[in-house]
C-alpha positions as CSV (number, residue, x, y, z in Angstrom):
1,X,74.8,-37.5,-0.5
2,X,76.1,-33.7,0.1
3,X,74.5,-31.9,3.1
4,X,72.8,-28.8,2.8
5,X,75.1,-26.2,4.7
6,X,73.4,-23.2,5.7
7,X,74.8,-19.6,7.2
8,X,73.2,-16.4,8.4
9,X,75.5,-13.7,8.6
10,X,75.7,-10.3,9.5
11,X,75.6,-7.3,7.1
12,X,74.8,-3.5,6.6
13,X,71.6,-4.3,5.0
14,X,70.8,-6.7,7.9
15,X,70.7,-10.9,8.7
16,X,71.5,-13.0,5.3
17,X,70.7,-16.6,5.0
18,X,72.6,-18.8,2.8
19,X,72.5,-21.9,1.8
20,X,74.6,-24.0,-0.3
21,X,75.7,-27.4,-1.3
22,X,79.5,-28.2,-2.3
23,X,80.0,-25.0,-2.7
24,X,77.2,-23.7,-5.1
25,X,75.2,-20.9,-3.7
26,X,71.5,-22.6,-3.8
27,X,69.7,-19.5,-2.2
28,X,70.1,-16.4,-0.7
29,X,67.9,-13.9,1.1
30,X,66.9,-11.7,3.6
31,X,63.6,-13.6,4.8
32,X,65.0,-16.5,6.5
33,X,66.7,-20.5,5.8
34,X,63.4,-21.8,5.5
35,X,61.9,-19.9,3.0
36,X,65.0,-20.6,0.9
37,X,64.7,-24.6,1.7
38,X,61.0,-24.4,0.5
39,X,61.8,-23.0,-2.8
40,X,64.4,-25.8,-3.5
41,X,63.9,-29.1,-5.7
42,X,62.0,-31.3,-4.0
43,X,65.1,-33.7,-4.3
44,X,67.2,-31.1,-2.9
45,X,65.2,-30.3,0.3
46,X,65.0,-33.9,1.2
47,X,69.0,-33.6,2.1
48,X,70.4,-33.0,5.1
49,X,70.6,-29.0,6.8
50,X,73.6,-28.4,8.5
51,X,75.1,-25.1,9.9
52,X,78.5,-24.3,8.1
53,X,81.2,-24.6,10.5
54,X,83.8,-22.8,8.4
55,X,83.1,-20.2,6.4
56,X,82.3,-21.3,2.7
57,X,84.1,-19.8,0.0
58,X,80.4,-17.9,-0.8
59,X,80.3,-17.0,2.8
60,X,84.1,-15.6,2.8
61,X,83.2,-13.7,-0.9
62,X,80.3,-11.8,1.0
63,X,82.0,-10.7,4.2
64,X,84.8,-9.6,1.2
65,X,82.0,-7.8,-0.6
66,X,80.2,-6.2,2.0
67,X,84.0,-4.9,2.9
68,X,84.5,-3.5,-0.3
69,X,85.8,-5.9,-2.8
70,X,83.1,-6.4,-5.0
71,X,84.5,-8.0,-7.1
72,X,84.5,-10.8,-5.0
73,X,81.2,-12.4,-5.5
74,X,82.0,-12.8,-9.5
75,X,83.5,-15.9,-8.5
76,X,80.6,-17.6,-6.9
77,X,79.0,-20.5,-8.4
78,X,75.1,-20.3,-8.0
79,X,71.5,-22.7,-9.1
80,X,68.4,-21.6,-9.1
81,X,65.1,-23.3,-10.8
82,X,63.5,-21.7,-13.4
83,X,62.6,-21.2,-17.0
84,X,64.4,-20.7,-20.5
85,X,64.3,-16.9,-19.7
86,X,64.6,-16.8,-16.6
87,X,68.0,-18.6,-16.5
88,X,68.9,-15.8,-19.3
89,X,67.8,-13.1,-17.2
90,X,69.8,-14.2,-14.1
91,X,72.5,-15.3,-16.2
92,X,72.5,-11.4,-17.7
93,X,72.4,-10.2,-14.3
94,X,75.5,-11.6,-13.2
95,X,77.2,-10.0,-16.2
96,X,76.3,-6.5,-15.0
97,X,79.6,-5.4,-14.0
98,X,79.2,-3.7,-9.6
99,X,79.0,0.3,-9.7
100,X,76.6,0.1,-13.3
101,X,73.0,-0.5,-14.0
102,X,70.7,-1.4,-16.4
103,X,67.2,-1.0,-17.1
104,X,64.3,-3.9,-17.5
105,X,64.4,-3.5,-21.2
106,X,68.1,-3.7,-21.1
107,X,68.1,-6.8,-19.5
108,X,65.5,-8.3,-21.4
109,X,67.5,-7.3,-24.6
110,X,70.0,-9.1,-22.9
111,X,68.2,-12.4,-21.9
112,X,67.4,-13.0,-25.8
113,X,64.2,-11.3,-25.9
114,X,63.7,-7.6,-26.5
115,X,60.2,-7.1,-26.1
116,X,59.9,-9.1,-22.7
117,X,60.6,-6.4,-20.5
118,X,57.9,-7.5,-18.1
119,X,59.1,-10.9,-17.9
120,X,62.3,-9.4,-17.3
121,X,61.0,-7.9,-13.6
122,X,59.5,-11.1,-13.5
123,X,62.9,-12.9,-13.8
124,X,63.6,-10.3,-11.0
125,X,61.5,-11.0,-8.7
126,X,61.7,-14.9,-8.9
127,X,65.6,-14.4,-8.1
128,X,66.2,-16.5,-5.0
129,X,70.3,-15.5,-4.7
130,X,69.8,-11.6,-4.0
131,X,73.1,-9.6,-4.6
132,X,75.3,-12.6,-6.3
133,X,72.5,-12.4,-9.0
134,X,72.2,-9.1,-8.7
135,X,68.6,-7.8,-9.6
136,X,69.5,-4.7,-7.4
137,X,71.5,-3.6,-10.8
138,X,68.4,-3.4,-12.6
139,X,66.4,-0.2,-12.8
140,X,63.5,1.5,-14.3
141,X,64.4,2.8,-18.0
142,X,63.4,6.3,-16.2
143,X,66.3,6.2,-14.0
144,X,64.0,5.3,-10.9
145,X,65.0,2.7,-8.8
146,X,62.0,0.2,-9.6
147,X,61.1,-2.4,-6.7
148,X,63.2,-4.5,-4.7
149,X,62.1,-7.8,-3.0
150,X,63.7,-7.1,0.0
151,X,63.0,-3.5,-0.1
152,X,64.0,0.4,-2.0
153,X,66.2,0.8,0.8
154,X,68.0,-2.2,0.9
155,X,68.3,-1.6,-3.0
156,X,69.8,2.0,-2.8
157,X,72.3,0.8,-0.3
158,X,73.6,-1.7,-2.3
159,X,73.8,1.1,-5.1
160,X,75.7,2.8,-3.2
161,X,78.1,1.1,-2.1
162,X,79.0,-0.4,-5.6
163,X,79.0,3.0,-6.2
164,X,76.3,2.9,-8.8
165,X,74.6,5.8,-7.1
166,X,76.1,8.7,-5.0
């Protein structure tokens, strides 16, 4: 069986904690290894945590992000439970191409389901691999910023720098 590898890193918006398994980003936060552990399969958590000794190819795509390609976490393979829409939504997420956004009705539309636009925050805030699914890229239809899991700030600095926002 495949270890859990697991990775805290450094960034502008402060400590990340990743953890993956052969290479597929499994979760990713800014609360901390165990709460991403606790969300997993029960299967899942009953593997093995190790500390990555080399960076990961998800590890070396952030650094490569948070440096200014961000492009670089296109690449990145990612699971995550959930439902039907869910999956959509995350799965519409990714799609949103760094420096534009789109609104919770947008991504709902997007997801299958136009007139789920609350599931769609919902979908949001169920996300477990902040900025490779990139819920920071959704907004309120009024051009607000709407919430952020791991806070507005943290959001509009992402924004920025993808330079979604000035």
């Amino acid at each position: 069986m495949t270890a859990l590898l697991s990775r805290t890193l450094s960034s502008p918006i402060g400590k990340l904690y990743l953890v993956t398994r052969d290479d597929v980003v499994l979760g990713l936060n800014l609360s901390g290894i165990d709460e991403i552990v606790a969300t997993l399969d029960a299967d899942i958590q009953e593997l093995k945590l190790t500390k990555e000794v080399r960076p990961s190819l998800a590890t070396q795509a952030l650094i490569d992000y948070f440096d200014g390609d961000l492009q670089a976490i296109n690449s990145i393979k990612v699971r995550q439970s959930g439902g039907d829409f869910s999956q959509a939504a995350w799965s519409g997420m990714r799609k949103i191409k760094a420096g534009k956004t789109e609104s919770y009705a947008q991504l709902a539309n997007r997801a299958g389901s136009p007139a789920a636009v609350r599931a769609a925050g919902s979908a949001c805030a169920k996300n477990k691999i902040v900025i490779i699914v990139a819920c920071h890229r959704i907004i309120n239809s009024n051009g607000s910023i709407g919430a952020y899991g791991p806070g507005a700030e943290k959001k509009l600095w992402l924004l920025r720098h993808e330079g979604a926002l000035p």
